[in-house]
C-alpha positions as CSV (number, residue, x, y, z in Angstrom):
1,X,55.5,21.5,72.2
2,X,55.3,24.3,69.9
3,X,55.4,22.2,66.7
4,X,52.4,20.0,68.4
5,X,50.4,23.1,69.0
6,X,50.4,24.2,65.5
7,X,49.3,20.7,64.1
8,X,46.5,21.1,66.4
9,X,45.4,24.2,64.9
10,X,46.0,23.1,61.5
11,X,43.2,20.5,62.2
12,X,41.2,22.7,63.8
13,X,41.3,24.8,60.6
14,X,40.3,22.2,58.4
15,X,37.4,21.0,60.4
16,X,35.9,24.3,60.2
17,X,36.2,24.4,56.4
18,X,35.0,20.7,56.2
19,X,31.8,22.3,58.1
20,X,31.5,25.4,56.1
21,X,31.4,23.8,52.9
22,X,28.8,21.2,54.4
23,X,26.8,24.0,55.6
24,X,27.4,25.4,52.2
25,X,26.3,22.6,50.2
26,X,23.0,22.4,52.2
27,X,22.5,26.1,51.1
28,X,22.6,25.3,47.8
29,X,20.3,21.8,48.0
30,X,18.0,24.1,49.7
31,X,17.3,26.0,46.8
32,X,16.4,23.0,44.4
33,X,13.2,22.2,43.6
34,X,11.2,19.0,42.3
35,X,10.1,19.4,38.8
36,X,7.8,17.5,37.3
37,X,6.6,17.9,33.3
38,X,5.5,15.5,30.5
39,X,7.1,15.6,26.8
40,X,4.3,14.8,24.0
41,X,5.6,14.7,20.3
42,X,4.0,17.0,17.7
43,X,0.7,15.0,17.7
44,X,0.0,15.2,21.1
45,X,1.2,11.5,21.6
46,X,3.1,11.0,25.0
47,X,6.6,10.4,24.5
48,X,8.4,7.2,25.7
49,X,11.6,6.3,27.1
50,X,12.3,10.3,26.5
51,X,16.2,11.1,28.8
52,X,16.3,14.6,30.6
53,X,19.3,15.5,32.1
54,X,20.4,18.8,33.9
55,X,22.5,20.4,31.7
56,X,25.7,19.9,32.3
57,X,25.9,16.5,34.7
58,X,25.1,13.5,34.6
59,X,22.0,14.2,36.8
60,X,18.7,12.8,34.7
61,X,15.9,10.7,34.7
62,X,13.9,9.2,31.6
63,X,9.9,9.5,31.0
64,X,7.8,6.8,32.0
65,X,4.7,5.3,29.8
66,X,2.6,7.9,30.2
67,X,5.6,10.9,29.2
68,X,6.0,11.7,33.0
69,X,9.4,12.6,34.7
70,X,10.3,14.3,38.3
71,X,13.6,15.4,39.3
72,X,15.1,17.7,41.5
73,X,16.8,20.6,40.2
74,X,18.0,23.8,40.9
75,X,15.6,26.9,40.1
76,X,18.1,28.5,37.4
77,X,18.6,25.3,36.0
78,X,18.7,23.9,32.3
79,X,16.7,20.6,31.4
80,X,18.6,18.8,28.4
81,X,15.7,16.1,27.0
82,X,16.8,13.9,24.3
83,X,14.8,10.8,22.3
84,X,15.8,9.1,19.2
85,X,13.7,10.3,16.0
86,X,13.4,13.8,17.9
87,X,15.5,16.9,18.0
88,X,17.2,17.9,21.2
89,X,15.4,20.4,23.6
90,X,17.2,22.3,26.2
91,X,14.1,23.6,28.3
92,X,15.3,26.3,31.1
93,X,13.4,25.5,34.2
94,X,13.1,30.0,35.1
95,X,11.7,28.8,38.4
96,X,8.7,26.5,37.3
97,X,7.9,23.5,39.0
98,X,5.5,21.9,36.2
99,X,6.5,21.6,32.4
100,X,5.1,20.5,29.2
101,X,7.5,19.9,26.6
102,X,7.1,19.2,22.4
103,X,9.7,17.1,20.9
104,X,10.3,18.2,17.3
105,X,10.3,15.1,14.6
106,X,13.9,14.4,13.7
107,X,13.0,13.4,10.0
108,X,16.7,12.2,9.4
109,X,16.6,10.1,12.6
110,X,13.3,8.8,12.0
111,X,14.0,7.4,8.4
112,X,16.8,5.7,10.1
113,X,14.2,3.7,11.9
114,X,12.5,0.8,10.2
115,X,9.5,-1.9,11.2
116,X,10.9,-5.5,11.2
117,X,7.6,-7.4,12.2
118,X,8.2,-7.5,15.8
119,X,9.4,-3.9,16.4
120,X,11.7,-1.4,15.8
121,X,15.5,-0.9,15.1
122,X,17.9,1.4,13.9
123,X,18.4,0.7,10.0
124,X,22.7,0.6,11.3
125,X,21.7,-2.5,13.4
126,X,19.8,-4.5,10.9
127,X,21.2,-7.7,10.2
128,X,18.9,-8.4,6.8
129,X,18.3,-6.7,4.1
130,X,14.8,-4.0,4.4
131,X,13.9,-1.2,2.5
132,X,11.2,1.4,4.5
133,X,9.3,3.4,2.1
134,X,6.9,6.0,3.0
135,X,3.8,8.0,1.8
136,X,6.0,11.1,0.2
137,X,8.1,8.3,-1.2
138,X,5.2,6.4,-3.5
139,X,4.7,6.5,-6.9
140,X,2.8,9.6,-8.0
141,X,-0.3,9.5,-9.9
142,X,-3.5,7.3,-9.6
143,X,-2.8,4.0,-8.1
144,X,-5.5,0.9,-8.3
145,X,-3.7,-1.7,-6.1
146,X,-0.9,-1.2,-3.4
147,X,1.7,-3.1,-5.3
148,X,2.1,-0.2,-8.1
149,X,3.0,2.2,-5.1
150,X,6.6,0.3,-5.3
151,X,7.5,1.2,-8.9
152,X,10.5,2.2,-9.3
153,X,11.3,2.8,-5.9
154,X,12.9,-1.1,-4.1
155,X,16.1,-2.1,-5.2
156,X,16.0,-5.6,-5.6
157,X,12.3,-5.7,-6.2
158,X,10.4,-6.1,-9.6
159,X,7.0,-4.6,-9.8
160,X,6.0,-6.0,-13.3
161,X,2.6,-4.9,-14.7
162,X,-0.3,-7.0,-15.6
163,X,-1.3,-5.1,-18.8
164,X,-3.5,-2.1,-19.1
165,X,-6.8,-4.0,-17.6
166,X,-8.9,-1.9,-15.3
167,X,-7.7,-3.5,-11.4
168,X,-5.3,-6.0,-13.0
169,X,-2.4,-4.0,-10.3
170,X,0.9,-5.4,-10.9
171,X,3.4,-8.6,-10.2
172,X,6.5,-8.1,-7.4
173,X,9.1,-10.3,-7.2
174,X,11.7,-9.9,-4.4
175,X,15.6,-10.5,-5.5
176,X,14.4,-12.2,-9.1
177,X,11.9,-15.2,-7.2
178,X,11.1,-17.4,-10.5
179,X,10.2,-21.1,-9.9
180,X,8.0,-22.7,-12.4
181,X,5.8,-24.6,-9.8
182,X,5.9,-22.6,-6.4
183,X,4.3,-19.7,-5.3
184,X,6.9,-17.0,-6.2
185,X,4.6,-14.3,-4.5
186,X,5.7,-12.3,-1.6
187,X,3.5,-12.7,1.8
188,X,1.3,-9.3,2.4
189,X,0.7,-7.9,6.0
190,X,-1.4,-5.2,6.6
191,X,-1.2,-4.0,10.3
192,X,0.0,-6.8,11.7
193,X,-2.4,-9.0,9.7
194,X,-0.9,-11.9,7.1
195,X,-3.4,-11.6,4.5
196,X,-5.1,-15.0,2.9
197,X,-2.6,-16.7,0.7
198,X,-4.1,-19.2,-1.3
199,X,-3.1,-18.7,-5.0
200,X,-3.5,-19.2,-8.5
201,X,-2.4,-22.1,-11.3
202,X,0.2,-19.0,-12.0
203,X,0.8,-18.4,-8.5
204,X,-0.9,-15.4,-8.0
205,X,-3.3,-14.2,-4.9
206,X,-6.6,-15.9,-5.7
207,X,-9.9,-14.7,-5.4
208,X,-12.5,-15.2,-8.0
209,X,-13.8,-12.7,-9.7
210,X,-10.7,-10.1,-9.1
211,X,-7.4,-9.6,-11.5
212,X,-5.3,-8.5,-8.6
213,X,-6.9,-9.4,-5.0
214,X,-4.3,-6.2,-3.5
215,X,-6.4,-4.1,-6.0
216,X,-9.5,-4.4,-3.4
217,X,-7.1,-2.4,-0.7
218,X,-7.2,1.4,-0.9
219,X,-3.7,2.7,-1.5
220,X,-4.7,5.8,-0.4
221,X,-5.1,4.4,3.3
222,X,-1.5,3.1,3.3
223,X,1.1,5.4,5.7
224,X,4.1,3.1,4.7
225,X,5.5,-0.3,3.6
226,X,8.1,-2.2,4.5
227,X,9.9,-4.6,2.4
228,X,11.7,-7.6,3.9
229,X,14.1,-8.8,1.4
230,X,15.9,-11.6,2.9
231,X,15.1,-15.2,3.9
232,X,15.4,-13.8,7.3
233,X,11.9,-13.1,7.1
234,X,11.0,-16.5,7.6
235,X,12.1,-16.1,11.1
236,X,9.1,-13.9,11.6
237,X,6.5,-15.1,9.0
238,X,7.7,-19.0,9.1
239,X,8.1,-20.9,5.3
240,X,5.0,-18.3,3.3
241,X,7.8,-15.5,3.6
242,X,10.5,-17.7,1.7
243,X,9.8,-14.8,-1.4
244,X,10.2,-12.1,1.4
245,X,7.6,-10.0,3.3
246,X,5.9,-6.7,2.6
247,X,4.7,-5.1,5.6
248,X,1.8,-2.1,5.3
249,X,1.0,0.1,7.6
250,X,-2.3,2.0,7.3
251,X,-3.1,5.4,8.6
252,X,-4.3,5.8,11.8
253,X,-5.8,9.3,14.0
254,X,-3.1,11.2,16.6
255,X,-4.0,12.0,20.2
256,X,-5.3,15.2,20.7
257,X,-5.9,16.0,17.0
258,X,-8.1,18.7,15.8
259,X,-10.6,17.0,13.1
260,X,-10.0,17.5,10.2
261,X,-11.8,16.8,6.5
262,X,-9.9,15.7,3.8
263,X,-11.3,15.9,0.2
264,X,-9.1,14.7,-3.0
265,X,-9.7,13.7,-6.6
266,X,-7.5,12.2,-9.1
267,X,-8.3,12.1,-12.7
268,X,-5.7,10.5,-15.4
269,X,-6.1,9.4,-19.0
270,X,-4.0,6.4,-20.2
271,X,-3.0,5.5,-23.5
272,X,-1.7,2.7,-25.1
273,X,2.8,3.5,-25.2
274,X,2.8,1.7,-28.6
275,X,1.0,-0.4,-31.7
276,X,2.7,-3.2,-33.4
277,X,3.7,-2.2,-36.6
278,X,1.7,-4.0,-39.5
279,X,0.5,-3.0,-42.8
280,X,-1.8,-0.5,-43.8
281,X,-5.3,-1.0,-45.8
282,X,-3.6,0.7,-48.6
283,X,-0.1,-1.4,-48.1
284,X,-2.1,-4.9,-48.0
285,X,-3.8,-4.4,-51.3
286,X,-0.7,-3.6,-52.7
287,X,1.1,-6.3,-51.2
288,X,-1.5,-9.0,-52.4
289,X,-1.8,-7.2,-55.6
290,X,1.9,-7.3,-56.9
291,X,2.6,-11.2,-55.1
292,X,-0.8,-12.8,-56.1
293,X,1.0,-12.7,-59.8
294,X,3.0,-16.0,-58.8
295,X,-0.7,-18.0,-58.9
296,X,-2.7,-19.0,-61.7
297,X,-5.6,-18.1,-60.1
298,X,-4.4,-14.1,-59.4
299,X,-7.6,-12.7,-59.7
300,X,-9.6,-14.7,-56.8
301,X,-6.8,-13.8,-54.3
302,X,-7.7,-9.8,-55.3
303,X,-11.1,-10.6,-55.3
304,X,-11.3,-11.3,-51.6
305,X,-10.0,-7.9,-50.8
306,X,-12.3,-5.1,-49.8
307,X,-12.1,-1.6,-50.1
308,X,-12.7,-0.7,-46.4
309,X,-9.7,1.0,-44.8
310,X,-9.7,-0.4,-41.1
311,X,-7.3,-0.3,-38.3
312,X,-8.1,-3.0,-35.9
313,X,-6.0,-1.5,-33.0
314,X,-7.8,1.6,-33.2
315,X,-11.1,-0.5,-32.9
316,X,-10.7,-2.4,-29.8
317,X,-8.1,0.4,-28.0
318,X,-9.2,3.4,-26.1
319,X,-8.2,6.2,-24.5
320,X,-8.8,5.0,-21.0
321,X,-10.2,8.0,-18.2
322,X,-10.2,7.1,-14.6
323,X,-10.9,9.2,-11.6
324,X,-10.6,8.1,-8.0
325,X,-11.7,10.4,-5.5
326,X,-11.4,10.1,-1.8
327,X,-12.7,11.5,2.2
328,X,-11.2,11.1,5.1
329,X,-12.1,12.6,8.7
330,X,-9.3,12.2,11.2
331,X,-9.4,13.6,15.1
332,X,-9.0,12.4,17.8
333,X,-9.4,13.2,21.9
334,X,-7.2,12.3,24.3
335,X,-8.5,8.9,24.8
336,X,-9.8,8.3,21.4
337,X,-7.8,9.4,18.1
338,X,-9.7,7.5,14.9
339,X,-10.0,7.9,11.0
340,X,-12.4,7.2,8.5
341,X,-12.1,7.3,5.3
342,X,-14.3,6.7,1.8
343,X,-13.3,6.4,-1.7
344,X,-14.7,5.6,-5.2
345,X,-13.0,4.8,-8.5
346,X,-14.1,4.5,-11.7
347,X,-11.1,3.2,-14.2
348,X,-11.5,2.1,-18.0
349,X,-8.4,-0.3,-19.2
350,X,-7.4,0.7,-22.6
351,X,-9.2,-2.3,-23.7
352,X,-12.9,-1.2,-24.8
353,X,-15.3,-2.7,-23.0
354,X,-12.7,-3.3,-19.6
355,X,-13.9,-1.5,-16.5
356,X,-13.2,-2.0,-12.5
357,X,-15.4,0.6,-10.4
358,X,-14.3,0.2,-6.6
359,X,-15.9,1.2,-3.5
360,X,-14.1,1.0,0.1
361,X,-14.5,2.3,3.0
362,X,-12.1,1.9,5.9
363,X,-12.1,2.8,9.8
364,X,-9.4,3.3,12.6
365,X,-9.9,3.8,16.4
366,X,-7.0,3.4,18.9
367,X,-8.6,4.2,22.2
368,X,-6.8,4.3,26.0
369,X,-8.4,3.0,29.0
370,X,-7.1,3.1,32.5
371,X,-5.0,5.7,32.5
372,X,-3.1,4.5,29.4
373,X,-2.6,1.2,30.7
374,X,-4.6,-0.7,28.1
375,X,-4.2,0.4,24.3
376,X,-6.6,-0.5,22.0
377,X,-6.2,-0.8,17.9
378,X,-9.3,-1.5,16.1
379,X,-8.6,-1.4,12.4
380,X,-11.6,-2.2,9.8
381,X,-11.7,-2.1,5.8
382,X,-14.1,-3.0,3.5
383,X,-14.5,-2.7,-0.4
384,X,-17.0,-4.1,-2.7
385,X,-15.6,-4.2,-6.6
386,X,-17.7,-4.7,-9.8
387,X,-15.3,-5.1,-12.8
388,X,-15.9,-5.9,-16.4
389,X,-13.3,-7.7,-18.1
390,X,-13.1,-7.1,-21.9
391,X,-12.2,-10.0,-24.2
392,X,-8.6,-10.5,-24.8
393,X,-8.5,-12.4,-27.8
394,X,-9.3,-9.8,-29.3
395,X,-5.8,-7.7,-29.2
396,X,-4.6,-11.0,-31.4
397,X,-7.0,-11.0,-33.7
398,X,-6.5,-7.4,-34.2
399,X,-2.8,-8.3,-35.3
400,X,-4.6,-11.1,-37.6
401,X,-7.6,-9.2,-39.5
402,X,-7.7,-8.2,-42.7
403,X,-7.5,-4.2,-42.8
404,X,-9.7,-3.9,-45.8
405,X,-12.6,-5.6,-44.3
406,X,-15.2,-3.2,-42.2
407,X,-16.4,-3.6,-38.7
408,X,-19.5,-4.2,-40.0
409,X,-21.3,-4.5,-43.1
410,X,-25.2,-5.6,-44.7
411,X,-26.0,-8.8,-45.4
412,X,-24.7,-10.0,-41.6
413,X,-27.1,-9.6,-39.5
414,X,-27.5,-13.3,-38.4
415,X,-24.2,-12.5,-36.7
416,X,-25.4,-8.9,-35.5
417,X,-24.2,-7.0,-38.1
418,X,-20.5,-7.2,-37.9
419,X,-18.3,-8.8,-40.7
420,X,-17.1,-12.0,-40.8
421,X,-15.7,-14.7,-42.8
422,X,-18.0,-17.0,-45.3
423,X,-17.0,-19.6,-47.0
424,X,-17.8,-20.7,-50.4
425,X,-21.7,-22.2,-49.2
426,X,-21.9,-18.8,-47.1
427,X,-21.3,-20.1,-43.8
428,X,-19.2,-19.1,-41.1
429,X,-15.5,-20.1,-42.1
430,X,-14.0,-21.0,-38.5
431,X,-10.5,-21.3,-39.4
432,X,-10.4,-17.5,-40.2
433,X,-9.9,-15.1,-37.9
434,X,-12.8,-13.5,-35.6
435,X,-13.7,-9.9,-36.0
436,X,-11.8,-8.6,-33.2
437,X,-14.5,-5.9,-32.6
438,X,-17.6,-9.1,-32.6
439,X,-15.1,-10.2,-29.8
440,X,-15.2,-7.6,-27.8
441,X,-18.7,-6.6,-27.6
442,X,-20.3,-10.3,-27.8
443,X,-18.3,-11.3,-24.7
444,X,-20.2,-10.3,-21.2
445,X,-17.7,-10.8,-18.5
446,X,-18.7,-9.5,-14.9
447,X,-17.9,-9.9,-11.4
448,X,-18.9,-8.4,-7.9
449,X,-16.3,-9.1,-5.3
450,X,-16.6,-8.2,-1.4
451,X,-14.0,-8.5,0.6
452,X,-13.6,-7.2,4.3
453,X,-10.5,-7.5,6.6
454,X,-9.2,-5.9,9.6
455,X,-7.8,-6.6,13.3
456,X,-7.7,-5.7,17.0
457,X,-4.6,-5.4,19.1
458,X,-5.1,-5.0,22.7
459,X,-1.5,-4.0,24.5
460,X,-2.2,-4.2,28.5
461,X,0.9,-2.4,30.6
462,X,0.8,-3.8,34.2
463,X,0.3,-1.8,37.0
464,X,2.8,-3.8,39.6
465,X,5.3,-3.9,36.7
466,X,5.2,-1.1,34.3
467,X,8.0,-3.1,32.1
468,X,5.8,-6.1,31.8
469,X,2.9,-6.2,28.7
470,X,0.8,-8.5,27.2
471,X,-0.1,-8.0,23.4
472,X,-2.9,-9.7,21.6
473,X,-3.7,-9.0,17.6
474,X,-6.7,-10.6,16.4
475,X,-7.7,-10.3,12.5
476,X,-9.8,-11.6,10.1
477,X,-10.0,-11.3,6.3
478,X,-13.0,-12.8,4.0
479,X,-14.3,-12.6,0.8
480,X,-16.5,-13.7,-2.2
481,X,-16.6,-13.2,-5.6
482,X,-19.1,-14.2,-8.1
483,X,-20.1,-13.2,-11.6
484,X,-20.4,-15.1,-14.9
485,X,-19.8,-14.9,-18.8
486,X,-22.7,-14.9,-21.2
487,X,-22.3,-15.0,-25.2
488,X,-25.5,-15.0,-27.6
489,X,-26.2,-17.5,-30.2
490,X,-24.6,-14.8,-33.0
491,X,-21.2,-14.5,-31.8
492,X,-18.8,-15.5,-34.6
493,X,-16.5,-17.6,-31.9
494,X,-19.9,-19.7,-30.9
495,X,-21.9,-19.2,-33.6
496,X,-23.6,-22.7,-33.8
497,X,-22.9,-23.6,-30.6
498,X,-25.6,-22.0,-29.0
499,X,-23.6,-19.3,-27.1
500,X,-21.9,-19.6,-23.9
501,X,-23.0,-19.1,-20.0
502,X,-21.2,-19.4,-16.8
503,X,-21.4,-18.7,-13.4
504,X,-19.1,-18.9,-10.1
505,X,-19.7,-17.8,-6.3
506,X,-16.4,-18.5,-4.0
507,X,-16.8,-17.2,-0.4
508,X,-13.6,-17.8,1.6
């Protein structure tokens, strides 16, 4: 009976501890509290997807599309909040019941995160080959077309240069793309936005009237680019990205940012790297002088010489100045960020006579209507390009000329006073080679190219099913070039003929 009575009060004693830690326990879930806060990232911009946890347990919740949480914590407690591209935060709560928290940029995470065409991933889970570039990684210095941005800076990818023409921008090839009839051209998309790819008898991007079609696209306005490498790309793009994919991404205003003016000009000189060796004035008399010996007829060989000491490539090269100078206003409320921008640029090619000037003009607004539900993108560019192409026969017949002839000389006015080859009845000789500086400045090539592209993205979140969107991107891009060449009756490469005139007008 005794040994009974004792179990008893054993019981007895655990139920009352079973009730005083219950009692306990209620104590303490009396004291939390429900917080509620939003996390924005440095721009103001809500933050997605973000985990807070109480420090220490596995307590948490994660921010819904508009950066909103609520959890119930205890008054002394610590909120751990964690998101990938952003630093940890461990936010004490000190008895609040309402928070907003900034989430620092993680710039090692973020550069671990690349666009693929249909989202995001972490560069580790990539199953093709992409390189992200972005604006502090682009080549310095002025830059005519977005294409010279990549210099240097792709494995893989050549970025080959079309000569020192004003707007001729460069050539990429992705992983050594080199067929003799295809296009070996990668496709271009510019905010979501395949751009027109009809090309060239070389293959290029054509539109009339332009050297490089990319050169009508501000590089300035470009945040980054994104080079698909792989035939993967086709998955996205379909057969156009066989030669891979570069995606742009333009710049674009932040929520809640303070407008701002920005002002910038560039100003370079370029100079031709090298000449091709040939012989001086000096070395050519000398030459013909000592060899002519060999022919009966010695002193009609020196007789054609002159006494003018002229080097060609300095005649038709320059020293090439080109400034391009830019605006842009950026701002933005909470329910409309945008950015405009402006630019002008003025470039010479080291060719005399070659000249692009470029106007553009671009425009951004990314408003959000009911209460974030429905995100809007509106992107718009536009550029209008007059370029002047110098005469390119000219560099060869600079290589040709005789360097004791002058640029110009009495007695030739009939062919506007520049030298040129007679023969015997004092007629133009048109087997000889063309005064390369008649070339240049008898040949008036223009254009005047307009071209306008640009998209709208609407991204609806539904209301009964926050998890369910709908996402619609429409774009456009058109454009027209026209211009002509004209070359008078006294230019020594028509002379005879009459001259020369053209004219073209493409609209696409």
């Amino acid at each position: 009976m005794r040994k009974k009575k004792k179990t008893i009060g054993t019981v007895f004693q655990r139920a009352c501890a079973i009730v005083l830690c219950m009692l306990a326990s209620m104590g303490v879930y009396a004291q939390n509290k429900q917080v509620t806060g939003n996390v924005y990232d440095e721009k103001n911009e809500t933050v997605i997807g973000a985990s807070v946890v109480l420090k220490g347990t596995t307590i948490g919740t994660v921010t819904d599309f508009d950066g909103h949480f609520e959890l119930e914590v205890p008054a002394n407690a610590t909120l751990v909040i964690t998101s990938i591209g952003f630093k940890t935060q461990e936010i004490p709560v000190a008895g609040r019941t309402g928070l907003k928290i900034i989430m620092k940029e993680d710039t090692q995470l973020l550069e671990e995160l690349v666009v693929i065409g249909y989202g995001s991933v972490k560069k580790n889970d990539l199953t093709g080959s992409i390189t992200a570039i972005g604006e502090k990684d682009f080549k310095e210095g002025v830059s005519t077309s977005p294409t010279e941005l990549l210099t240097g800076k792709v494995a893989g990818v050549q970025v080959i240069s079309n000569g020192g023409r004003a707007g001729s921008g460069a050539r990429i090839r992705i992983r050594g793309g080199a067929s003799l009839n295809a296009n070996n051209n990668p496709l271009f998309v510019i905010d979501g936005i395949p751009l027109e790819s009809s090309t060239d008898s070389k293959g290029d991007p054509s539109i009339s009237g332009s050297s490089d079609p990319l050169s009508l696209i501000n590089p300035n306005d470009i945040e980054s680019m994104n080079v698909l490498k792989d035939a993967s790309a086709t998955a996205i793009y379909g057969s156009r990205a066989s030669n891979g994919v570069i995606l742009i991404t333009t710049k674009k205003g932040s929520t809640g940012q303070k407008q701002s003016i920005n002002i910038s000009s560039q100003n370079s000189i370029a100079t031709i790297a090298n000449k091709v060796d040939v012989l001086s004035a000096d070395e050519y008399r000398e030459l013909v002088t000592k060899y002519a010996g060999i022919f009966s007829n010695k002193e009609k060989y020196v007789s054609w010489l002159g006494t003018a000491n002229t080097d060609w490539q300095n005649e038709i090269f320059r020293n090439a100045f080109t400034t391009d100078n830019n605006i842009s206003i950026n701002g933005g409320d909470k329910n409309l960020p945008y950015r405009i921008s402006f630019a002008y640029m003025n470039q010479n090619g080291i060719l005399k006579t070659d000249n692009m000037k470029r106007a553009t003009a671009s425009m951004n607004l990314s408003p959000s209507l009911f209460d974030d539900h429905l995100k809007i993108n509106l992107n718009v560019k536009a550029t209008g390009a007059h370029q002047q192409f110098g005469n390119n026969a000219a560099i060869g017949a600079a290589l040709r000329m005789d360097p004791t002839k002058p640029v110009m000389a009495d007695g030739f006015e009939q062919y506007n006073g520049y030298w040129t080859w007679l023969d015997n009845k004092g007629n133009l000789n048109s087997l000889a080679t063309v005064n390369p500086v008649a070339l240049l400045t008898s040949r008036d090539d223009q254009s005047d190219v307009y071209r306008s592209l640009g998209n709208a993205q609407f991204d609806y979140k539904f209301h009964f099913l926050p998890a369910l969107r709908a996402n619609l991107n429409l774009g456009y891009d058109v454009s027209q070039g026209k211009g002509g060449v004209i070359v008078p009756e006294w230019a020594p490469q028509t002379f005879g003929q009459g001259g020369e005139r053209t004219n073209f007008d493409q609209q696409k």
